[in-house]
N, C-alpha and C positions, 0 to 999 in steps of 0.2 A: 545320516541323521536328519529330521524332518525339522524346516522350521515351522514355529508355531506365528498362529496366526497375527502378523504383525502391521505395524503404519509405517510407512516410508522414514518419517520423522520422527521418532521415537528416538531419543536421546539416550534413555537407559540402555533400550535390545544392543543400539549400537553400542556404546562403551562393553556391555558385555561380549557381544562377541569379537571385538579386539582386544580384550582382556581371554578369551579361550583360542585365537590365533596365536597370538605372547606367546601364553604355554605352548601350544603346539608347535611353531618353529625353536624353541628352548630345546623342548624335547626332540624335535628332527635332527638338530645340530648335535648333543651328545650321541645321538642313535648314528650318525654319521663317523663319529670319530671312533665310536665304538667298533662300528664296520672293518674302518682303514687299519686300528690297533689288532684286528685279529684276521677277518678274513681275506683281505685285501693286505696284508701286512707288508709282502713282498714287492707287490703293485704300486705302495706306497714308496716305501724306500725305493723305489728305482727313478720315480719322481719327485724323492726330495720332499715330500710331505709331512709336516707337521702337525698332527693326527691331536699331540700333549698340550703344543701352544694351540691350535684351533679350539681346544675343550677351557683351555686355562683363559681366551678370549670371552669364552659364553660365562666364563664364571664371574668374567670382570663388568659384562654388559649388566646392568637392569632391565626387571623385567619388561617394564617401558619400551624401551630400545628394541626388543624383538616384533616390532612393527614398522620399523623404520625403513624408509625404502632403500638403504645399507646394507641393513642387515639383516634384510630378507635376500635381497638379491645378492649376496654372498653363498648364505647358506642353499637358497636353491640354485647356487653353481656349483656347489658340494653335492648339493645331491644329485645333478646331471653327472658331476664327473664318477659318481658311486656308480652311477645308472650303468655308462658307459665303460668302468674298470669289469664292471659283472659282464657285458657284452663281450668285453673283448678276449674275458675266461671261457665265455663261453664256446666262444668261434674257435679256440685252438685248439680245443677236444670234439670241436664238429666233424664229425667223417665226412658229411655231404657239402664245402662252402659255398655250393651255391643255393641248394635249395636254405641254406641258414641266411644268404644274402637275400633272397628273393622274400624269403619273410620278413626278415629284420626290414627290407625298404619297405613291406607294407606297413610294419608298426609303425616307422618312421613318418610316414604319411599321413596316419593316422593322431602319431602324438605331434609331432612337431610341425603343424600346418601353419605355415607363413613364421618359420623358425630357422634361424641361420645352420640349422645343424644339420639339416636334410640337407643344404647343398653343402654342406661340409661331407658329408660321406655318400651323397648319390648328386653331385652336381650334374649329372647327366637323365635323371630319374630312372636308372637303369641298375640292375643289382652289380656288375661287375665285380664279383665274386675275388678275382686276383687282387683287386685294389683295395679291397675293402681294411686289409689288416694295419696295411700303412696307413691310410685315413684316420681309422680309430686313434691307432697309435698318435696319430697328428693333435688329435681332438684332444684325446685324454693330457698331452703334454702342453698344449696348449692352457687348458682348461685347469689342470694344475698350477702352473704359473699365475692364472690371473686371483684365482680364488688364496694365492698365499700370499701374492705383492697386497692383495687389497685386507686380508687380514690383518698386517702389519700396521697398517693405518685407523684399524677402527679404535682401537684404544691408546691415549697417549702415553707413553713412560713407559707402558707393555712390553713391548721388545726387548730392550736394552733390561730391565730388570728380572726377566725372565731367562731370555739365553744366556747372563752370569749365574743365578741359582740351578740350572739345567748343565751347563756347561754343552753346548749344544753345538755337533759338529759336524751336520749336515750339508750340503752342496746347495747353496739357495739360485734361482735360475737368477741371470740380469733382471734390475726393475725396468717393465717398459716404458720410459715417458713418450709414447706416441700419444695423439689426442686420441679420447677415450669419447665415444659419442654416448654410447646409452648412458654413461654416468655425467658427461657433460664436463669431462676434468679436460683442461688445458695442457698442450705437449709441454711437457720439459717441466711440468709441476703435479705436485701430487698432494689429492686432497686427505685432510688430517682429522680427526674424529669424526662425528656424524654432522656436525651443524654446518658445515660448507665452508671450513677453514681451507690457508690450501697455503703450500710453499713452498718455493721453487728450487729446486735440490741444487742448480751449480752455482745459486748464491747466497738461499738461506733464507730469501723473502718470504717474507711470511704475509698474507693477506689475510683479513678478519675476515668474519662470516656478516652481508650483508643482509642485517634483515629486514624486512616490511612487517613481520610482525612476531614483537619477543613473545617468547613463549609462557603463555600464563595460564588463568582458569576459563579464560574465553579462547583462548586460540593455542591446546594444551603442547602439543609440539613446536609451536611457532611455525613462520611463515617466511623461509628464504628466499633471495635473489642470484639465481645461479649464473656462467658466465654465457654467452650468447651463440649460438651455432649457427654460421652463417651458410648459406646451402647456393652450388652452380645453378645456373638456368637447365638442368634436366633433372632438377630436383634433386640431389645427391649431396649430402653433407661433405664442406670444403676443409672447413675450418671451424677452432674456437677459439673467440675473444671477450675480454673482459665486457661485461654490460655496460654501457657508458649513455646518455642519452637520459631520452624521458618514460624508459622501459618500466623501470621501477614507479616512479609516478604516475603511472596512469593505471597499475594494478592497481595500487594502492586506491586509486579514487573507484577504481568497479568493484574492489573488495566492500568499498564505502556504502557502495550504491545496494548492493546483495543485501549487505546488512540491514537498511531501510528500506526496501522495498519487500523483500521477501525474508525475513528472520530463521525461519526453520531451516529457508538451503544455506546461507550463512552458518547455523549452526554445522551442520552436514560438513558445508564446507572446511569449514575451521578444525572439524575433528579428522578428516579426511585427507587434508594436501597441506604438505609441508616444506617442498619448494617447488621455486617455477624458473625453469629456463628457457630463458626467450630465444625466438628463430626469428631467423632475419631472411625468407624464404616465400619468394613468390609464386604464390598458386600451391603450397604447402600446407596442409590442413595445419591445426595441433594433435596431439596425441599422444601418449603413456604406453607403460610397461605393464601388464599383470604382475611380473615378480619385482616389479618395485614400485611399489604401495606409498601414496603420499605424492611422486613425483611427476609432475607434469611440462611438458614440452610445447609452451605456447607459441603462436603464431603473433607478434605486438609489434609489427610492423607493416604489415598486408591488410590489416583488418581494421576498420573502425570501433570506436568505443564500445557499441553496441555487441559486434563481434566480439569482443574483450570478454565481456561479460559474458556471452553464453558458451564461448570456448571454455572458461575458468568453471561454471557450473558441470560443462560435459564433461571432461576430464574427472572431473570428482566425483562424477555418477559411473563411470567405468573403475577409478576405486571403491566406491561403495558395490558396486555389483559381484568385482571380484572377492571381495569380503565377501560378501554372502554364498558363491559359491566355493568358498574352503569350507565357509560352515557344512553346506548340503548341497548333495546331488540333486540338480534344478533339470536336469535332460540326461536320456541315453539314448542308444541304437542313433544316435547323431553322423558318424563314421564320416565326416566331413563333404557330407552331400549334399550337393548346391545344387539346392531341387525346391527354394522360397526366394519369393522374388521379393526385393530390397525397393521398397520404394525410397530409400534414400540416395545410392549405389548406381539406382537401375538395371540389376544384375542379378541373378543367381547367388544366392548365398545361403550357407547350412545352417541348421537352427541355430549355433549359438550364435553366430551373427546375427541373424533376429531378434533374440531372444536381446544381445547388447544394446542396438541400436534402440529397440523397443523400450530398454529400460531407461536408456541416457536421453534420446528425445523427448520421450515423458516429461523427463525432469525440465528438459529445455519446454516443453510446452509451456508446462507449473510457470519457468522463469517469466515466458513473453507475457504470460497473463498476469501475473502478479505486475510485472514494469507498466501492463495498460492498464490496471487497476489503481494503481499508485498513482500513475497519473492523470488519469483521470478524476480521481479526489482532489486533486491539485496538490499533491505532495512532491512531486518530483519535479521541483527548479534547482536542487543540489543546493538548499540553502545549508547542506549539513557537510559541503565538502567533498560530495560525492559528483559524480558524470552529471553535468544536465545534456541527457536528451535533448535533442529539437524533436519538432513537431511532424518532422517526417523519418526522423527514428522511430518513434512512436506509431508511426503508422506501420511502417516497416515490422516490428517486435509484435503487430497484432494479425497482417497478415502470414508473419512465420508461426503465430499460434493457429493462427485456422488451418495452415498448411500441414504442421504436427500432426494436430491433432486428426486429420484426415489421413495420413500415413502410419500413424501411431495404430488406427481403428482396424487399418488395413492389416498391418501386421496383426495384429490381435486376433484377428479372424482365423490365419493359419496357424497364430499359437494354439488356439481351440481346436483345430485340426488335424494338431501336433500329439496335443493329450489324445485324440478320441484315438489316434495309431499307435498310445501307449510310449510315444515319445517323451514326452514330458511327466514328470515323477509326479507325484501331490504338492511335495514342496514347491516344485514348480509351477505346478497351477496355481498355488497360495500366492506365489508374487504376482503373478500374470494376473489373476482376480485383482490382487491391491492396484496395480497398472490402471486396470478397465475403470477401476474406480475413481480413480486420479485423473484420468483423460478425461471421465465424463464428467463429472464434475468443473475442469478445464474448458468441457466443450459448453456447458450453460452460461457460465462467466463472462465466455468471449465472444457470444452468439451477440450480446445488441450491439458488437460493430463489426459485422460481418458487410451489413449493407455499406456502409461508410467506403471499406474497404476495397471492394466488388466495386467499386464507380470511382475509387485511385488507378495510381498506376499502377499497381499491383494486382488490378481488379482481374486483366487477362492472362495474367501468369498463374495468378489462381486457379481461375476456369481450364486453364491449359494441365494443372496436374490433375487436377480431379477429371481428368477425363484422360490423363494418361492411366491412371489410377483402374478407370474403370476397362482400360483397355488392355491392362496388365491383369484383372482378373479373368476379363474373360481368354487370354491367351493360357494363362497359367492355370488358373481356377485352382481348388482344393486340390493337394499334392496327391496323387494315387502312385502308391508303392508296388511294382513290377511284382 
């Protein structure tokens, strides 16, 4: 389906089309359960699935609730694990398992690129055809277990009132309390409805949900504080522990600062992320999930204020994009070929990665020009609460705008180049237009301190990308397809 021609900021398009995602995961999840109760029946029961309580959970949730980064990321692990019960019918009526391996790893390649599932059944990226059946089997038992411990918990009283009217006497696997990293649950506790309650099973403790901001008509999901993921020196998640410090307080003041300086990504933002768990992780970017919508993984310890701040808007521009592609197909013939070159990366990377980074830098451009606009009226001393900036933040926030925006242009180029090889849908070209029109705009704003800039310290780090820039076109130039 095509979207029609829209503004980045448009507060209506948005609420509607999270009001037609709702519906659509509502409906994925009975279409699921419907699945397990007939054609998967058998597949089911041998894993212990509850196909009645998973339907009688969607009955209990509101419609609200089906945007929740819960209970999205639930239901599409229900849908992975449908994906995967169908694969694995398929493979034992296969006559040939290898040429079935040899395909099935190209699909794999194809859908789940940088997805733990590809190295769950080709960790070698090789078909290995004999291994394959136990893998799956691994997968789908796996995948089972997590999507039914975490259904247990989205609704409260559910359980216990249910399995007595059901008389329910199925085999449920152990609950794992290992620490849970994508959800950011702590080992040995398990978190309890959607709002980030959480209680610790071998003694009953119960912890409330921390919020920075309750949930109301300005900020309609509210605004959680989740517990902190503390990552080794090779970057690898160690541990988690409860947030303690001045994590929460310094959101809260770039939440402040969003809100006065720029209102429209405030609002965005507000409709968009609904908690933040902080990293305690050196040289750790932040970053999100696609299928968990709302939640973001900040960096609030590595980063200065200013960082704060455009981490919290980039996060929330990779929700908002993904929103936009459930609505509509934005690219095809993509097949994960890293043949555009990333002027953020330095690297090779396939359209949708362009196509991300194109859409979230945008927005971090919008932010740095709007923080040098603000202060430059002389609005931003934080008399309202919010971050004061110094004066060589502010310089900083102006040459990461000029920097955007010259990398922003650059990618644009090959998105244009993307449509003329029929890469890009219409729909797609409609955002990619709205983009060009947001940068440039961006880039007249922030043009009279360019000079200013160029004669800081920043002056030759600039000069130095715009001229890697230009040395990356001529290496790369327009993609020509073989």
């Amino acid at each position: 389906m095509a979207l029609k021609p829209f503004r980045l900021f448009d507060d209506a398009a948005l609420a509607a089309l999270q009001d037609e995602f709702r519906s659509s995961m509502r409906r994925l999840l009975f279409d699921l359960c419907d699945e397990l109760d007939t054609r998967y029946r058998d597949q089911a029961r041998s894993l212990h699935l509850a196909p009645d309580y998973f339907r009688a959970v969607g009955q209990a949730l509101k419609l609200e609730h089906f945007s929740h980064w819960k209970v999205v990321g639930w239901i599409e692990e229900l849908n992975d694990l449908v994906y995967f019960l169908d694969v694995r019918r398929q493979l034992i009526k296969e006559r040939s398992r290898a040429d079935f391996a040899e395909s099935f790893l190209a699909s794999c390649t194809e859908q789940f690129y940088e997805h733990t599932y590809l190295d769950e059944l080709f960790p070698n990226r090789k078909p290995e055809s004999a291994k394959l059946p136990a893998r799956l089997t691994s997968l789908c038992t796996r995948l089972a277990r997590s999507v039914t411990q975490e259904s247990m918990f989205l609704v409260l009283g559910l359980p216990s009132s249910w399995f007595e009217q059901h008389a329910w006497r199925r085999k449920l696997a152990p609950f794992d309390l290992a620490p849970n990293f994508e959800r950011a649950e702590l080992a040995g506790w398990v978190a309890i409805g959607l709002e980030g309650a959480r209680v610790e099973l071998t003694h009953g403790r119960v912890v409330s949900t921390q919020w920075l901001k309750h949930p109301g008509p300005r900020w309609p999901g509210g605004l959680a504080l989740g517990p902190t993921i503390i990552y080794r020196q090779d970057k690898t998640p160690a541990r988690i522990v409860p947030t303690t410090g001045n994590a929460g307080e310094r959101i809260q003041r770039a939440r402040m600062l969003i809100e006065q300086a720029w209102p429209e990504g405030y609002r965005n933002l507000a409709r968009l992320t609904n908690r933040i768990v902080p990293l305690k992780a050196k040289g750790v970017v932040s970053f999100s999930y696609r299928h968990r919508p709302g939640l973001s993984f900040i960096n609030c310890f590595d980063r200065d204020d200013l960082d704060l701040v455009d981490d919290l808007i980039h996060e929330n521009s990779h929700h908002h994009l993904n929103l936009l592609l459930r609505k509509a197909v934005l690219y095809h013939k993509d097949q994960n070929q890293e043949i555009f070159y990333s002027p953020w990366r330095r690297s090779l990377r396939p359209l949708r990665g362009i196509l991300h980074a194109t859409f979230t830098f945008t927005m971090g451009a919008i932010l740095f020009e709007r923080l040098s606009s603000w202060k430059a009226r002389g609005e931003g001393r934080g008399a309202s609460g919010g971050i004061t900036l110094t004066g060589q933040q502010i310089l900083r926030a102006r040459f990461r705008c000029l920097e955007e925006v010259d990398s922003v242009r650059y990618s644009l180029k090959d998105l244009a180049h993307a449509r003329k090889l029929g890469w890009l849908t219409p729909a797609g070209w409609g955002l990619v237009s709205a983009l060009k029109r947001e940068i440039d705009k961006v880039g007249k704003r922030i043009a009279p301190f360019e000079r200013a800039v160029l004669r800081s310290k920043h002056g030759a780090e600039l000069k130095r990308h715009r001229k890697d820039l230009a040395a990356a076109r001529e290496t790369y130039g327009p993609v020509r397809l073989r």
